[in-house]
BABA-865880 format. One record per residue (C-alpha): x, y, z. Coordinates in pm, whole numbers. Example, Ala and Ser with C-alpha at 12.3 -4.5 7.8 and 13.67 -1.06 7.14 Angstrom:
BEGIN
+--------+--------+--------+
!     xx !     yy !     zz !
+--------+--------+--------+
!   1230 !   -450 !    780 !
!   1367 !   -106 !    714 !
+--------+--------+--------+
***
This chain:
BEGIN
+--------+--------+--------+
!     xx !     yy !     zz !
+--------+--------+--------+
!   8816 !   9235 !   9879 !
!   8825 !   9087 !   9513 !
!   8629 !   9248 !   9234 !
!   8492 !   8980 !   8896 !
!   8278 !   9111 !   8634 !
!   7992 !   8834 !   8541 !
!   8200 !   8706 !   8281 !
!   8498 !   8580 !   8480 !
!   8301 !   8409 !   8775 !
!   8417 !   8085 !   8811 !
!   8130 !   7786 !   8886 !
!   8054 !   7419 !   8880 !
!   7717 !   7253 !   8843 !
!   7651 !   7343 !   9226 !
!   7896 !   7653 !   9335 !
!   7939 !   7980 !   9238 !
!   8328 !   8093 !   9270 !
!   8430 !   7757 !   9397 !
!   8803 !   7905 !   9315 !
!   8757 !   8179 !   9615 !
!   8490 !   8022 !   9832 !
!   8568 !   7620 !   9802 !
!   8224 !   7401 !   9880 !
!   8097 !   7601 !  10147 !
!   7736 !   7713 !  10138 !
!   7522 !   8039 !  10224 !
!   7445 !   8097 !  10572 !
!   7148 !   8391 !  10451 !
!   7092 !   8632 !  10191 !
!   6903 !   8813 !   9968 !
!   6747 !   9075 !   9707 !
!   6803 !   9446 !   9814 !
!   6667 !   9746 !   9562 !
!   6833 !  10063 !   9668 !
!   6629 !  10384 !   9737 !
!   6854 !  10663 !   9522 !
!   7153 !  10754 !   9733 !
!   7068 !  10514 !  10022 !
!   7367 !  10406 !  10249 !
!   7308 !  10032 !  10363 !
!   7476 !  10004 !  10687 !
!   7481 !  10397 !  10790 !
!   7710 !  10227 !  11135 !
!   8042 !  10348 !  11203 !
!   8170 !  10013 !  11185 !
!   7991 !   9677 !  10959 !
!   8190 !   9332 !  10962 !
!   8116 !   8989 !  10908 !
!   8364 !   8657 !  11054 !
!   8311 !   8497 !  10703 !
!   8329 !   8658 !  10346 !
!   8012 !   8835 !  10189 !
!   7961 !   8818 !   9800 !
!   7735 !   9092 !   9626 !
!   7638 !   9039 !   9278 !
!   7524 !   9374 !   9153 !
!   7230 !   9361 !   8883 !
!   7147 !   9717 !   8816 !
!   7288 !  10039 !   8880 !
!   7608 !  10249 !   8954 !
!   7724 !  10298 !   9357 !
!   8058 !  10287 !   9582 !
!   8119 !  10008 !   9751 !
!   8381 !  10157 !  10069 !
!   8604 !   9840 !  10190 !
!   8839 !   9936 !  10537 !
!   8820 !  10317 !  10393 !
!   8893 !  10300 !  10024 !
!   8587 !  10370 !   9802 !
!   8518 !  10128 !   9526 !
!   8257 !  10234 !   9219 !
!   8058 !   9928 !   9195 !
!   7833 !   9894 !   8867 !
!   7570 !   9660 !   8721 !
!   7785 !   9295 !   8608 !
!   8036 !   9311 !   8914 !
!   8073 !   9047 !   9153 !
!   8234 !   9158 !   9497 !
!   8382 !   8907 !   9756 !
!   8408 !   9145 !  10072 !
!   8678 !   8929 !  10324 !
!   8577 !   8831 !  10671 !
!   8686 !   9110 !  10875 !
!   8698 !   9390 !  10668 !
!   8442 !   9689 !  10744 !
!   8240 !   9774 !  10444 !
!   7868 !   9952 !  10336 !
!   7741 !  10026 !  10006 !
!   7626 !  10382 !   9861 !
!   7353 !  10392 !   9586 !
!   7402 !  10616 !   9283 !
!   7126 !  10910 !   9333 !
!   7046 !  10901 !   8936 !
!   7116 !  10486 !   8894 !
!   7024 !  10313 !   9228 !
!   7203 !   9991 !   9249 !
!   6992 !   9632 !   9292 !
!   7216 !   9388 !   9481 !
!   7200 !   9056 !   9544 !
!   7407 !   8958 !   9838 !
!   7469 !   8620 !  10051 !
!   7727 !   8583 !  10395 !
!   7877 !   8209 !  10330 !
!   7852 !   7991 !  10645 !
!   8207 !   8016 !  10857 !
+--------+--------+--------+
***
């Protein structure tokens, strides 16, 4: 897992974090508003076979990577590795918004 804040994330005119993810593009993604203290992926186990990048634009939560619990606020960028098992915990008085894409393998 790496952790940027907004103002660190490398681009070019057509990439975000072309440093970490080269010129590969987004296999899917999207917007997700959190209910307060919603658990995305409540499964024992969630993995990808290519990284996952969340961009969080409001809120406070804890982002749990392979069993170590990251707070995750508004301004961070998270690159989750392929592999690694992680879900995302919403703040019950700041519910995070996230915007999230899986990059193709």
């Amino acid at each position: 897992m790496k952790c940027l804040h907004l103002p660190d994330v490398q681009y070019t005119d057509s990439r975000l974090l072309p440093d970490i993810l080269g010129d590969r593009t987004i296999a899917h993604g999207g917007v997700y508003v959190f209910k307060p203290g919603e658990i995305a992926h409540p499964e024992p186990r969630h993995v990808h076979d290519t990284e996952e990048v969340f961009i969080f634009v409001q809120g406070r939560g804890v982002l749990p990577v392979d069993g170590v619990e990251y707070p995750v606020k508004t301004g961070d960028v998270v690159i989750v590795d392929a592999g690694e098992d992680h879900h995302l915990r919403s703040s019950e008085d700041d519910p995070l918004v996230s915007v999230w894409y899986v990059m193709k393998g």
